[in-house]
VEXBA-234609 format. One record per residue (C-alpha): x, y, z. Coordinates in Angstrom, 2 decimals, decimal comma. Layout:
# residues N
+---------+---------+---------+
|    east |   north |      up |
+---------+---------+---------+
|       X |       Y |       Z |
...
+---------+---------+---------+
# end
This chain:
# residues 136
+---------+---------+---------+
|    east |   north |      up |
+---------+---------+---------+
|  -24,80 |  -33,12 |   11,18 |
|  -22,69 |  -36,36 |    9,26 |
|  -18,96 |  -34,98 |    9,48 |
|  -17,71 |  -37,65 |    7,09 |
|  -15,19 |  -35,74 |    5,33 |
|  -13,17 |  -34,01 |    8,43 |
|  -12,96 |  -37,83 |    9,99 |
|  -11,84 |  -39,11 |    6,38 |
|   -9,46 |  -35,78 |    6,33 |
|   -8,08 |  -36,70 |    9,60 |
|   -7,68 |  -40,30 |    9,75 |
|   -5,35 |  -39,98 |    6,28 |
|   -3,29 |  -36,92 |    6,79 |
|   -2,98 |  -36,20 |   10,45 |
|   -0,50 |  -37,59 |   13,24 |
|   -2,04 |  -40,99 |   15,09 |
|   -1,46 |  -38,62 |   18,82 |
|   -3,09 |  -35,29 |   17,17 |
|   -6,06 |  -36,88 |   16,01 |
|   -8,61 |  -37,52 |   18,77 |
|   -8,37 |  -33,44 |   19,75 |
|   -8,78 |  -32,64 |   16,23 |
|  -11,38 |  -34,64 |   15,26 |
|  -13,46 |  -33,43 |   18,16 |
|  -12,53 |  -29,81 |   17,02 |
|  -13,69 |  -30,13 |   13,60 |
|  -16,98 |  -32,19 |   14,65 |
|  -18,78 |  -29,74 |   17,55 |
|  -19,78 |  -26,68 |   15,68 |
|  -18,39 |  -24,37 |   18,49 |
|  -14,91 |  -25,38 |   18,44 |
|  -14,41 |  -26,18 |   14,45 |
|  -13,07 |  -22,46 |   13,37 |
|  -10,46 |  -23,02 |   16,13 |
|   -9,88 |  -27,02 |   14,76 |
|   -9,34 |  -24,93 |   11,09 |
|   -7,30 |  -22,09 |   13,07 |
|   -4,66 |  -24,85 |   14,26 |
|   -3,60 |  -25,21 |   10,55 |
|   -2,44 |  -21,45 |   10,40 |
|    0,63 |  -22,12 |   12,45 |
|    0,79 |  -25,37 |   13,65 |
|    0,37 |  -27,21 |   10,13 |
|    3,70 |  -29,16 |   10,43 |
|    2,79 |  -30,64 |   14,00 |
|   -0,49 |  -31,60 |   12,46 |
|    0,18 |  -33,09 |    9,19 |
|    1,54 |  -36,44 |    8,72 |
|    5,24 |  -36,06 |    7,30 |
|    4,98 |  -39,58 |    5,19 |
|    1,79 |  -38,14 |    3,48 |
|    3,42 |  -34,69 |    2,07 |
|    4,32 |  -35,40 |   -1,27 |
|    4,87 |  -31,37 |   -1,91 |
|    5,11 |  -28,14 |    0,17 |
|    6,15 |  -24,25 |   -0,21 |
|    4,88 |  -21,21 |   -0,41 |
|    4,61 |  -21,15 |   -4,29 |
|    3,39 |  -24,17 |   -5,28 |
|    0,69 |  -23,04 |   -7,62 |
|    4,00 |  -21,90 |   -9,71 |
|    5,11 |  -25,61 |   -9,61 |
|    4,47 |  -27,19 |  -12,73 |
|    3,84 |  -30,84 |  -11,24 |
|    1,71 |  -29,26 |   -9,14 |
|   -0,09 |  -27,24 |  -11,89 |
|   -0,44 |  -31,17 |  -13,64 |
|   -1,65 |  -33,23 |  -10,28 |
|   -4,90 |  -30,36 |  -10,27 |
|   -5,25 |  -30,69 |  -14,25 |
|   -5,46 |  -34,34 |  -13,72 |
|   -7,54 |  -34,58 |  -10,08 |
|   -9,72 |  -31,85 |  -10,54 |
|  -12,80 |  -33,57 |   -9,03 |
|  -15,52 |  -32,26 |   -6,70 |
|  -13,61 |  -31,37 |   -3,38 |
|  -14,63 |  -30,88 |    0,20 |
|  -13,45 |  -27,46 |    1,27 |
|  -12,79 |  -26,39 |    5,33 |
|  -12,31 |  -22,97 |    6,40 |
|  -13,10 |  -20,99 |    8,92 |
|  -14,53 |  -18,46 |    7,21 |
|  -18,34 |  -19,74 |    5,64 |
|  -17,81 |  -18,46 |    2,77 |
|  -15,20 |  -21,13 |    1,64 |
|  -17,16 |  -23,86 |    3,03 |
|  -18,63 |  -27,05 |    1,29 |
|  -18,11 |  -28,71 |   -1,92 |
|  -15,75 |  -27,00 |   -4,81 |
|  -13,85 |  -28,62 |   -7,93 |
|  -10,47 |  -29,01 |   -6,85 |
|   -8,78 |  -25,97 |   -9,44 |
|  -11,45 |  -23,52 |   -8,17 |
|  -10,90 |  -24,22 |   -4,51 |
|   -7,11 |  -23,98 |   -5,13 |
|   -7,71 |  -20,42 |   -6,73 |
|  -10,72 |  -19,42 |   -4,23 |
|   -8,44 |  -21,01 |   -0,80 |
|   -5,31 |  -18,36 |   -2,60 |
|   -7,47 |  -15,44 |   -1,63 |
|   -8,63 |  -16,63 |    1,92 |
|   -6,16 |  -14,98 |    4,72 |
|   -7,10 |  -17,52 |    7,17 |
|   -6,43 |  -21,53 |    7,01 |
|   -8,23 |  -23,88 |    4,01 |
|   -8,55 |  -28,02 |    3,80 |
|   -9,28 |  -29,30 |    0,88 |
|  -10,08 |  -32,89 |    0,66 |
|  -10,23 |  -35,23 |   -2,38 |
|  -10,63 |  -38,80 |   -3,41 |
|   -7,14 |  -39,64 |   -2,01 |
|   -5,46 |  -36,40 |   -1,37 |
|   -5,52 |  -33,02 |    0,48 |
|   -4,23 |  -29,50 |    0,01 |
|   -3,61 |  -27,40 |    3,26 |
|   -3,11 |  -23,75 |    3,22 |
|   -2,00 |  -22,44 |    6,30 |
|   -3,02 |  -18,74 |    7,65 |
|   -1,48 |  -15,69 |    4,86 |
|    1,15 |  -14,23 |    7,20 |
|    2,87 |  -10,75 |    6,33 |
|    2,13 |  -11,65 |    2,76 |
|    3,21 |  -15,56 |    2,66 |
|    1,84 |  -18,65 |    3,49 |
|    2,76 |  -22,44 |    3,38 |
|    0,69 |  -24,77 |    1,26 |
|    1,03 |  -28,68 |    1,39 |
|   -0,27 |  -31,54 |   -0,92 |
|   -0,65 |  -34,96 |    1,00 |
|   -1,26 |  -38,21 |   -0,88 |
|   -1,97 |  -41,36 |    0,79 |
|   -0,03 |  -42,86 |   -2,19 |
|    2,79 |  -41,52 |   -3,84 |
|    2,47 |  -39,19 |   -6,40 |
|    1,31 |  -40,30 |  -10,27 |
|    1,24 |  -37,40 |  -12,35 |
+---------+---------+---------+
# end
């Protein structure tokens, strides 16, 4: 199985010293629902600060936020751990579809990625990462 999108999904949004672990996680079909599961509390150790271009717990509410999916909503990869939420969604339906998942969702596009950590006693983080800066 090609695993192009997790390495692309790594090599731009995740720490240089997290990666190797990671990428083996998300690659060997045994261990990726625990690569995924890292996300639900570990996110910030993961992510690379210089890519996050948004966070919160509310950022669908966020009207630039609302404007960067109007204007990126392309075909996105989509990791969870839960099959269901796995594969290839436009961008503004995996945003909706990753809102009702309790566990962790990646989603990948041409340039950028949303993380939504694990749904914890009702909230839950949510990041967009940009290899560029944000043009909305």
């Amino acid at each position: 199985m090609e695993y192009a999108e997790e390495k692309r999904f790594i090599q731009s949004f995740i720490k240089k010293n997290r990666r190797e672990r990671l990428l083996h996680e998300l690659t060997s079909p045994k261990k990726r629902a625990a690569g995924i599961m890292r996300f639900c509390h570990t996110a910030e150790d993961l992510l690379d600060h210089s890519k996050i271009r948004m966070k919160g717990g509310n950022l669908e509410r966020r009207p630039e936020f609302a404007e960067y999916i109007r204007t990126h909503d392309e075909v996105c990869g989509v990791f969870s751990d839960g099959l269901w939420l796995d594969g290839y969604l436009p961008l503004k339906q995996a945003v909706a579809e990753a809102a009702f998942c309790a566990g962790a969702v990646l989603i990948l596009g041409d340039g950028f990625a949303v993380v939504f950590t694990e749904a914890v006693q009702g909230g839950r983080d949510r990041y967009l990462l940009c290899e560029k800066e944000l043009e909305i």
